[in-house]
Backbone bond lengths (Angstrom), bond angles and torsions (degrees), N, CA, C in turn:
res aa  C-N    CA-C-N  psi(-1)  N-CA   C-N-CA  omega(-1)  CA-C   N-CA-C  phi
1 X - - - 1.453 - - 1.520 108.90 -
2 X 1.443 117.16 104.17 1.484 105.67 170.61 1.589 119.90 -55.04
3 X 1.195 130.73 162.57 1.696 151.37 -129.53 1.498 80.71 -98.29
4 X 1.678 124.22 105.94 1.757 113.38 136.29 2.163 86.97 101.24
5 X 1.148 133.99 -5.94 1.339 142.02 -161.12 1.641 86.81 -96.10
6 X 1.006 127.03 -100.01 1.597 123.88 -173.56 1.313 131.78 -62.19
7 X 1.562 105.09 14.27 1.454 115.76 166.69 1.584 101.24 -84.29
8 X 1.459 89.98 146.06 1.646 101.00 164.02 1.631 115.31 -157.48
9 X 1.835 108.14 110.88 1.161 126.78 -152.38 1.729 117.01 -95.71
10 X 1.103 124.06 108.51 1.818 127.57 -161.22 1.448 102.99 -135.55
11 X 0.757 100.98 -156.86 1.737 125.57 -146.90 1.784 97.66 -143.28
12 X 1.507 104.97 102.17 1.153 114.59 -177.38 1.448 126.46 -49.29
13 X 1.299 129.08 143.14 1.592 131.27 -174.65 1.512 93.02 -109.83
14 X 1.689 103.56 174.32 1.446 109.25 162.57 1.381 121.72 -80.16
15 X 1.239 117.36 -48.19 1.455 120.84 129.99 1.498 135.28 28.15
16 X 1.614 100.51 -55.68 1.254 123.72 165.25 0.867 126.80 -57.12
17 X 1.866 111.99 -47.35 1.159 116.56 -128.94 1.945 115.68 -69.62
18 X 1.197 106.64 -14.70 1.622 118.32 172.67 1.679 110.60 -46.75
19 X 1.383 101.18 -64.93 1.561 118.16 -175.78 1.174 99.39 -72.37
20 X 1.226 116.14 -47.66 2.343 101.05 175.62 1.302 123.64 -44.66
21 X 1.609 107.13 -41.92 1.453 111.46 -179.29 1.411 91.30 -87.23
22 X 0.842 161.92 -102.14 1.733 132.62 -138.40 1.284 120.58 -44.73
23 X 1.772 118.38 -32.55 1.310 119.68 176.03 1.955 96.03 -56.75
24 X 1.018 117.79 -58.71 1.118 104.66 178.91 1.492 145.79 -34.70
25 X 1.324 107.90 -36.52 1.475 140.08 -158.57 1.615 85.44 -89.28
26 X 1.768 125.12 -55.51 1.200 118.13 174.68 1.292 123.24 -36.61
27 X 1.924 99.04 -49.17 1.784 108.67 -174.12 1.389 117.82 -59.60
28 X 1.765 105.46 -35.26 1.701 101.91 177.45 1.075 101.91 -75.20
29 X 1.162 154.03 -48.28 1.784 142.91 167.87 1.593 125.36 -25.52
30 X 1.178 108.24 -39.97 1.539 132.03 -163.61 1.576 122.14 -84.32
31 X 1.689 90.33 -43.22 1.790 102.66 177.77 1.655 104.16 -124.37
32 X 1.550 99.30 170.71 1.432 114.35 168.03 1.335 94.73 -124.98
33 X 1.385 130.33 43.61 1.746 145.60 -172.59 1.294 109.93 -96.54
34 X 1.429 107.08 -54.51 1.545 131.94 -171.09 1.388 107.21 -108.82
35 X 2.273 97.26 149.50 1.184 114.61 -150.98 1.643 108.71 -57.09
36 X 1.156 121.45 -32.16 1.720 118.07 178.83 1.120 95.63 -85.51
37 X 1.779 91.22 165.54 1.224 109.69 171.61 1.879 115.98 -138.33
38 X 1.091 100.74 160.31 1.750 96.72 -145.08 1.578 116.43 -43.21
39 X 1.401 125.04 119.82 1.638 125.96 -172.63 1.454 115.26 101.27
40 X 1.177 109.16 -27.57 1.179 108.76 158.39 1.643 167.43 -36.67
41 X 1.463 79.92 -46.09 1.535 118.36 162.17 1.747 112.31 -47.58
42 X 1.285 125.91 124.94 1.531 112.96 175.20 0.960 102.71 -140.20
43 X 1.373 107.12 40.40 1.974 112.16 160.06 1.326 121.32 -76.20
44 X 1.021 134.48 151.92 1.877 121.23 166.29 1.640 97.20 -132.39
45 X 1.030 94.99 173.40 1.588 114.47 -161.37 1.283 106.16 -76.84
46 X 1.887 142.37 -9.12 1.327 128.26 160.95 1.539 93.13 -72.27
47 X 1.316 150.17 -57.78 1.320 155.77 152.67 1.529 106.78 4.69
48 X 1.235 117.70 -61.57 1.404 121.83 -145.88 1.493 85.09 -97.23
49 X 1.799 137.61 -43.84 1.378 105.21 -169.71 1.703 88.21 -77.05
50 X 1.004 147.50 20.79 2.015 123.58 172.02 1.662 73.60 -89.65
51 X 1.412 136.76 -100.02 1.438 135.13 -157.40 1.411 93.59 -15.46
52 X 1.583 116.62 -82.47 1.634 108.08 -152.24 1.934 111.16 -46.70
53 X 1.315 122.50 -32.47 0.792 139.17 156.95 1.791 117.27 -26.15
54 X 1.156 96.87 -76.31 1.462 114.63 -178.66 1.523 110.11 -71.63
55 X 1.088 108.46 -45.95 1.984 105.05 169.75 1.178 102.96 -41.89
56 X 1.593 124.83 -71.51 1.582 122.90 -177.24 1.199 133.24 -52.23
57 X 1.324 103.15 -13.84 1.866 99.08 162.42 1.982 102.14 -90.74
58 X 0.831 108.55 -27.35 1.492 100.58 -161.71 1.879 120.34 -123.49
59 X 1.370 91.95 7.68 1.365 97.34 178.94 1.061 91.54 -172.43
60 X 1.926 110.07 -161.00 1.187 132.67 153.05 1.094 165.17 -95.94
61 X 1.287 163.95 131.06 1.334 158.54 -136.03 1.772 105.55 -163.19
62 X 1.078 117.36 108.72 1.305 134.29 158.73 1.447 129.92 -129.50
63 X 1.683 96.86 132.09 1.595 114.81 172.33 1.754 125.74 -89.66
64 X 1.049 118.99 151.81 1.602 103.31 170.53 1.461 100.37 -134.48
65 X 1.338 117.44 130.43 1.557 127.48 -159.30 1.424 106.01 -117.89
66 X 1.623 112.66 137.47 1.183 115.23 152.68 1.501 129.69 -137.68
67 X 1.271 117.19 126.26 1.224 101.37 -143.57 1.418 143.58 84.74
68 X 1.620 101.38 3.54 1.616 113.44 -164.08 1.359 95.38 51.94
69 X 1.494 133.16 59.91 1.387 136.34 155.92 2.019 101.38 -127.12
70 X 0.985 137.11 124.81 1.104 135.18 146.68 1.609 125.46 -15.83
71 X 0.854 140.26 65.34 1.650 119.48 178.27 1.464 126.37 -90.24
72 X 1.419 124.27 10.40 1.340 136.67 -137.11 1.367 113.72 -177.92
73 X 1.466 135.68 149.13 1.413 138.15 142.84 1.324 120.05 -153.58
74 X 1.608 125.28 155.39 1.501 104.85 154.97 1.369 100.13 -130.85
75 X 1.337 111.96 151.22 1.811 119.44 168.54 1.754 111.96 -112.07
76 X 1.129 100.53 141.18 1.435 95.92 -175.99 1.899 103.00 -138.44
77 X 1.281 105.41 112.76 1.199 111.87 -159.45 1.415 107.41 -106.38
78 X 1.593 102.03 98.60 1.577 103.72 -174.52 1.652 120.79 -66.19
79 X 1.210 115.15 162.97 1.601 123.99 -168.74 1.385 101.91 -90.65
80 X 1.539 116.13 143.98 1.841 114.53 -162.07 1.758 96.35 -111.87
81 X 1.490 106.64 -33.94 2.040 109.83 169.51 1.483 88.42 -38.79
82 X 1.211 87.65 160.65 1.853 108.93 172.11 1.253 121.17 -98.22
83 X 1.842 117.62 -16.37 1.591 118.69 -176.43 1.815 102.42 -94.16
84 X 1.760 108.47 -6.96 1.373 107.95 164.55 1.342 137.62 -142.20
85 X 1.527 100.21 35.23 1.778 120.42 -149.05 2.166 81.97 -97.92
86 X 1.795 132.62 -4.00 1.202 98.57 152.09 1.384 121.16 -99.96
87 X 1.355 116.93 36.94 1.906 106.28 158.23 1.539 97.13 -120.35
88 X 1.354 91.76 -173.32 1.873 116.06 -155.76 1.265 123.70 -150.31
89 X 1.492 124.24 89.89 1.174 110.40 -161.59 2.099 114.35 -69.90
90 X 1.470 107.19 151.34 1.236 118.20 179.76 1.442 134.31 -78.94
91 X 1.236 133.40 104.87 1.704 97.89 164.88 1.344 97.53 -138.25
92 X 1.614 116.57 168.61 1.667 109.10 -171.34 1.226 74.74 -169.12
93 X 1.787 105.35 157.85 0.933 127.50 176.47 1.656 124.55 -155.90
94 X 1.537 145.92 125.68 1.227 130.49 -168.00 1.292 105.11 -142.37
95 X 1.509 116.74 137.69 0.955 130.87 147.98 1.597 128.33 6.18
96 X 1.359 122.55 109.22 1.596 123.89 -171.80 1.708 85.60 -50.48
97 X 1.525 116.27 -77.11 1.624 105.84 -168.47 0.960 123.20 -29.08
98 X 1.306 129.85 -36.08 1.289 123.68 -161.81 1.826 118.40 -120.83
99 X 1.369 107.70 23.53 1.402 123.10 152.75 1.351 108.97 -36.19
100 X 1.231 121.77 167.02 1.310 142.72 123.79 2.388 89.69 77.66
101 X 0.928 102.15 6.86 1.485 115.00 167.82 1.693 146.99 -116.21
102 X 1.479 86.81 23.95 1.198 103.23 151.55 1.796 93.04 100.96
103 X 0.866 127.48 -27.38 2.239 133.48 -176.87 1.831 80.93 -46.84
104 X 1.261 130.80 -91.32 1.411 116.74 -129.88 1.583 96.44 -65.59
105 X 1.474 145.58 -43.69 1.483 133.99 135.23 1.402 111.47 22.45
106 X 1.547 100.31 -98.55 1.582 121.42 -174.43 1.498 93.67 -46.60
107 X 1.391 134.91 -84.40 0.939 139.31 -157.90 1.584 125.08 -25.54
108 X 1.720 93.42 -48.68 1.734 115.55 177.47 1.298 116.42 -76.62
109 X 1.661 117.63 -15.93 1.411 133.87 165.49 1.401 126.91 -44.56
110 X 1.715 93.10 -59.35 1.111 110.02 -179.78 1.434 122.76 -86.94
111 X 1.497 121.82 -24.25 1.620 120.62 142.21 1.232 118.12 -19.02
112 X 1.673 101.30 -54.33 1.876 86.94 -164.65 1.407 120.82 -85.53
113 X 1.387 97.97 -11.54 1.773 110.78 175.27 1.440 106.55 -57.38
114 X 1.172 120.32 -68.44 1.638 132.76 155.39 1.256 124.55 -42.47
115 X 1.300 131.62 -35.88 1.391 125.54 153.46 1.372 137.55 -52.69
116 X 1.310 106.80 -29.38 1.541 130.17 -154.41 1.958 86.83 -98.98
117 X 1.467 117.25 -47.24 1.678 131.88 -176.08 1.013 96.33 -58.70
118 X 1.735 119.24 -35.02 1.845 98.10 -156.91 1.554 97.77 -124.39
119 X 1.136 116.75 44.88 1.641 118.64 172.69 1.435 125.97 67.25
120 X 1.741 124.81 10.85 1.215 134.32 -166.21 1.604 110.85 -84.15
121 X 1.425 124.04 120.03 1.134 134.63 -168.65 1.149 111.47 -82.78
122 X 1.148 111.08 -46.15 1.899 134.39 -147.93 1.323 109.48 -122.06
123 X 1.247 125.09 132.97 1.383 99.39 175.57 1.492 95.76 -144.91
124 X 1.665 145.81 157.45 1.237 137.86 -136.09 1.457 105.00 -176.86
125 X 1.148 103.92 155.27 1.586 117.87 -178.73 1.355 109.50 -172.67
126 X 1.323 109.57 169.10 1.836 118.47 164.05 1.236 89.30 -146.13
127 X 1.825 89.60 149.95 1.143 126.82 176.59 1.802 134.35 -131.62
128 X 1.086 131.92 125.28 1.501 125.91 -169.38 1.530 99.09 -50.31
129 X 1.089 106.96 117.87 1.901 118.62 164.47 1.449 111.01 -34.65
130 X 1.489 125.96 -43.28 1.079 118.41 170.66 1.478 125.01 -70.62
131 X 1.498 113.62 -31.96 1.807 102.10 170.99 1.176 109.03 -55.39
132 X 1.602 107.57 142.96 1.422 105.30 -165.52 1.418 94.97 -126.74
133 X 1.808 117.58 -51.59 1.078 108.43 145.35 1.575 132.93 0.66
134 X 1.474 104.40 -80.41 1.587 121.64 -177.90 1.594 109.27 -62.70
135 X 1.005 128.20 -64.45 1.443 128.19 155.44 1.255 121.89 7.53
136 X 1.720 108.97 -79.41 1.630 130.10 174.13 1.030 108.89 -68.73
137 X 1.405 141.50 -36.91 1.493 140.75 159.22 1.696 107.58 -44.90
138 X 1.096 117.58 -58.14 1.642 125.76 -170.97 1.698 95.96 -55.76
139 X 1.212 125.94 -77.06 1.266 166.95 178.75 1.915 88.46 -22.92
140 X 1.344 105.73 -82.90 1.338 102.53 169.87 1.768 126.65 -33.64
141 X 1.312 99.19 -55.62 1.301 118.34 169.74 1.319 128.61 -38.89
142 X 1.627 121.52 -25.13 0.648 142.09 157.51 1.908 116.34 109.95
143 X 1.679 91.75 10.05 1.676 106.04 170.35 1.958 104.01 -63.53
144 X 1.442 102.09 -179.98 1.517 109.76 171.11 1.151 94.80 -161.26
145 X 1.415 124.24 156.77 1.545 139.53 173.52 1.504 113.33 -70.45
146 X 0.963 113.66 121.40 1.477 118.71 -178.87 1.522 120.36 -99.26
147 X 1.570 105.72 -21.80 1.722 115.56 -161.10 1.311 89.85 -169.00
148 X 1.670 98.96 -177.35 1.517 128.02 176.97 1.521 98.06 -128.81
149 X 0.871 119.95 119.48 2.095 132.06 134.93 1.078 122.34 -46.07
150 X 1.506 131.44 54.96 1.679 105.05 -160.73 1.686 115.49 -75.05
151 X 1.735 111.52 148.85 0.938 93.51 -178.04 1.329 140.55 71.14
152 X 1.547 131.80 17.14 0.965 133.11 -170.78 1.314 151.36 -81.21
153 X 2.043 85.26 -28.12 1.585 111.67 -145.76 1.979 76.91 -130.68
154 X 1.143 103.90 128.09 1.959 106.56 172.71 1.697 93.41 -113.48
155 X 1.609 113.23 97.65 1.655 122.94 140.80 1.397 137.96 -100.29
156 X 1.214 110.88 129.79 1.278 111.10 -165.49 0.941 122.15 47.46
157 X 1.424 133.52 30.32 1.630 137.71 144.28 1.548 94.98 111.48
158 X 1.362 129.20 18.97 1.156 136.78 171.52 1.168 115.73 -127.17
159 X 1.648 128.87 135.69 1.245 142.88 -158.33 1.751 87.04 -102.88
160 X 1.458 82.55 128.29 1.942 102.03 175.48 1.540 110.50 -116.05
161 X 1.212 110.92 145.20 1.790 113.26 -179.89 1.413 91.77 -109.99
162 X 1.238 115.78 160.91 1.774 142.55 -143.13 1.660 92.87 -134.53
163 X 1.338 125.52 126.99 1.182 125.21 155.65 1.266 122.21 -66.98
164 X 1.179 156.24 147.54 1.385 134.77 158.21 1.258 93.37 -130.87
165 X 2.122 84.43 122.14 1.726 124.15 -172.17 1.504 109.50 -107.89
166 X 1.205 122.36 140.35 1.706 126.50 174.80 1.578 112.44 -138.24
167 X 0.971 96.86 153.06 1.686 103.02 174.45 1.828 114.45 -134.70
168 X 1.480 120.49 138.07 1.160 101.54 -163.40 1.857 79.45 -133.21
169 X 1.496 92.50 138.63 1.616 126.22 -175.64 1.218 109.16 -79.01
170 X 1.044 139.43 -26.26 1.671 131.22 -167.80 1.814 97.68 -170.21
């Protein structure tokens, strides 16, 4: 698959929501990155189209497809207070296959297109200290480490500390 060619990056429907939740269920299988962990998950798909639903009035929700298969998303869940309703919190997630090929790129691309449209200043995430991957992805992106989480995240019977990364638009 050439790099960024059979991706195709949108704005999630409810529609989806069948293939989101299994894409999902794959992602908790795949990593110890993200907040579930495999089986865990006890969303079902009337669940997921009210969220996708509600993201699209009030935030964001993006898929990145290949194949009309899910491999990718990011949600960015803007703040509704008024002293912090211009940042957005981050999370994204892609497909082990399809690492290192250009999805979280596109994905963060189109964040800022939408960030920049809908008045978002700030934009934020945490990340396990050990993704390193994600790190250089953020980093590129143009996030920076702001703090430590210590201790936050318990995998595999080991306590992980969380960077907490931000990026500011204007």
């Amino acid at each position: 698959m050439e790099k960024d060619k059979m991706i195709k990056v949108r704005r999630a429907d409810a529609k989806d929501a069948k293939e989101y939740l299994m894409f999902l269920h794959k992602l908790d299988s795949e990593t110890s990155f993200m907040l579930y962990e495999p089986g865990e998950r006890d969303t079902n798909e009337e669940d997921l189209k009210r969220k996708i639903h509600e993201t699209n009035e009030n935030s964001l929700l993006l898929v990145a497809e290949s194949r009309e298969k899910i491999v990718g998303f990011l949600s960015a869940d803007r703040e509704h207070v008024n002293r912090i309703k211009h940042s957005a919190y981050i999370v994204i997630g892609v497909r082990q296959s399809f690492r290192g090929k250009g999805v979280g790129k596109r994905l963060f691309e189109e964040l800022d297109k939408w960030a920049m449209e809908n008045g978002i200043i700030r934009l934020e995430l945490t990340v396990m200290i050990n993704n390193e991957n994600g790190i250089t992805l953020y980093r590129k992106m143009g996030f920076r480490v702001e703090g430590i989480k210590e201790k936050s995240c318990l995998v595999k019977g080991e306590l992980v500390d969380e960077y907490y990364m931000a990026k500011i638009l204007r």
